[in-house]
N, C-alpha and C positions, 0 to 999 in steps of 0.2 A: 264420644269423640275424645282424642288423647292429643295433648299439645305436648311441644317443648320448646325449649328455648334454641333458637338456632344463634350461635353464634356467641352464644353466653354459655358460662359454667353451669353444667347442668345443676347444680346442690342449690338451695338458698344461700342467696346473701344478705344477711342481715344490715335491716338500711339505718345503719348506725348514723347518728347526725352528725355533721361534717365532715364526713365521708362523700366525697366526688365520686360517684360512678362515673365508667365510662358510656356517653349515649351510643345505644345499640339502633338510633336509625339511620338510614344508608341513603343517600341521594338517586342510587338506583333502582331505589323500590318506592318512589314516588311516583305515579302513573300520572301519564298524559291528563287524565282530568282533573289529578288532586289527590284522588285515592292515596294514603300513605299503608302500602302492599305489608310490611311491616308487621303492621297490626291485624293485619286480615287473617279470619280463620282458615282461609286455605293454604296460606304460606304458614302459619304454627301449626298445623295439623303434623303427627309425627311421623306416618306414613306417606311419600309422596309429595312433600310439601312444594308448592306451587312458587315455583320461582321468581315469581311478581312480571306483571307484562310486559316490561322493555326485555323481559329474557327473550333469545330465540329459540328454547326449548318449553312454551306454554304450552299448554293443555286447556281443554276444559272448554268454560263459561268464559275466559279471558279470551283464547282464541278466535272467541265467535263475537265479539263486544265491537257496538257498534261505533262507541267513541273511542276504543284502540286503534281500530281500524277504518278513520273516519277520511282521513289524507287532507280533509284540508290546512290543519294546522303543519303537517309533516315537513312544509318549506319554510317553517320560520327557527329563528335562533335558539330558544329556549325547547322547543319540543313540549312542549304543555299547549294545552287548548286555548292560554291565553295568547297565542298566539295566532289565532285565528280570528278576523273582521268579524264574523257572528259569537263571538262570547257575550256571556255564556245563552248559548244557543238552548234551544227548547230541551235535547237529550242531558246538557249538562245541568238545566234547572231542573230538569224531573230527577235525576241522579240525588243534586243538590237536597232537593229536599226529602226523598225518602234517608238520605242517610243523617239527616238532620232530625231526623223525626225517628228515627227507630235507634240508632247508634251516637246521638252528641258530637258527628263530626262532619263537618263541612266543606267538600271538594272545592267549591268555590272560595272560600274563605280561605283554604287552604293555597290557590291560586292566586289569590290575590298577595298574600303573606310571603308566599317569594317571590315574587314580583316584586313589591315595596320593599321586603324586606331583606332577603336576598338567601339564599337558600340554606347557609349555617345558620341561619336565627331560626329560620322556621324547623329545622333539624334538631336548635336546643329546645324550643318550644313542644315538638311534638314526642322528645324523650322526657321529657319531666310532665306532658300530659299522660304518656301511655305507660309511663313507669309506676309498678306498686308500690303505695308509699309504705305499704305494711313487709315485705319479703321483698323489692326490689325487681321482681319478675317484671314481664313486660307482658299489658293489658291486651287483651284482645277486644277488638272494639266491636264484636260482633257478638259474645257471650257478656250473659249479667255478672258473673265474677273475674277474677283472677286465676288465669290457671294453672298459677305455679302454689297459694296458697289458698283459694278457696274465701278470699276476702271480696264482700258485697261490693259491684265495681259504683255502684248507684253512692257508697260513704265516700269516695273521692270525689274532690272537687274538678271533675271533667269541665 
């Protein structure tokens, strides 16, 4: 599997200290349940890469997902599943916890964080998680390294 960085300079940037990068996460690649699409291996993959699933050109496993495609949240303000009278409902606590448990990240936690927090926090919080702190590249949260330089993702503090 071959990544790249969308939307960033393809070369390394060396993550010089006090040096501000710009965060490379995007409010439209936060899915309805939390997922932050970003970091997912189908959107870095270089071939094809999946347009995160508020696009109207998905494909795939998003397509067919049952909490994209769930409607009961789809009448409230926010468009996230916190928005729906059964949060977090049985599909979003099973979600919750395999990605809790395989990958260090949590759709609900994630859900809740903008909600309380408001969605530029959670934006600068989830680029300084998914940021390499060794080359600056952006983690995928689905591989044990970094795919821009090949640094253990397990030495960052996730």
């Amino acid at each position: 599997v071959s990544y790249v960085l969308i939307n960033q300079a393809k070369q390394k940037i060396p993550n010089t200290p006090g040096t501000k990068m710009v965060n490379p996460m995007n409010a439209e690649l936060i899915a309805p349940c939390g997922i932050n699409c970003r970091v997912c291996r189908f959107h870095m993959k270089a071939k094809n890469p999946c347009p995160g699933c508020r696009d109207s050109h998905i494909s795939g496993h998003c397509l067919n997902c049952k909490l994209r495609n769930c409607g009961k949240f789809s009448g409230g303000d926010s468009g996230y599943c916190t928005d729906c009278d059964e949060f977090p409902c049985r599909l979003v606590k099973q979600l919750d916890k395999r990605y809790r448990t395989k990958y260090s990240a949590s759709p609900i936690a994630n859900l809740l964080g903008i909600k309380t927090g408001g969605m530029a926090a959670f934006l600068e919080s989830e680029g300084q998680k998914w940021t390499c702190p060794t080359c600056g590249g952006i983690i995928c949260m689905h591989e044990p390294n970094c795919p821009s330089c090949g640094e253990a993702r397990h030495a960052f503090d996730l």
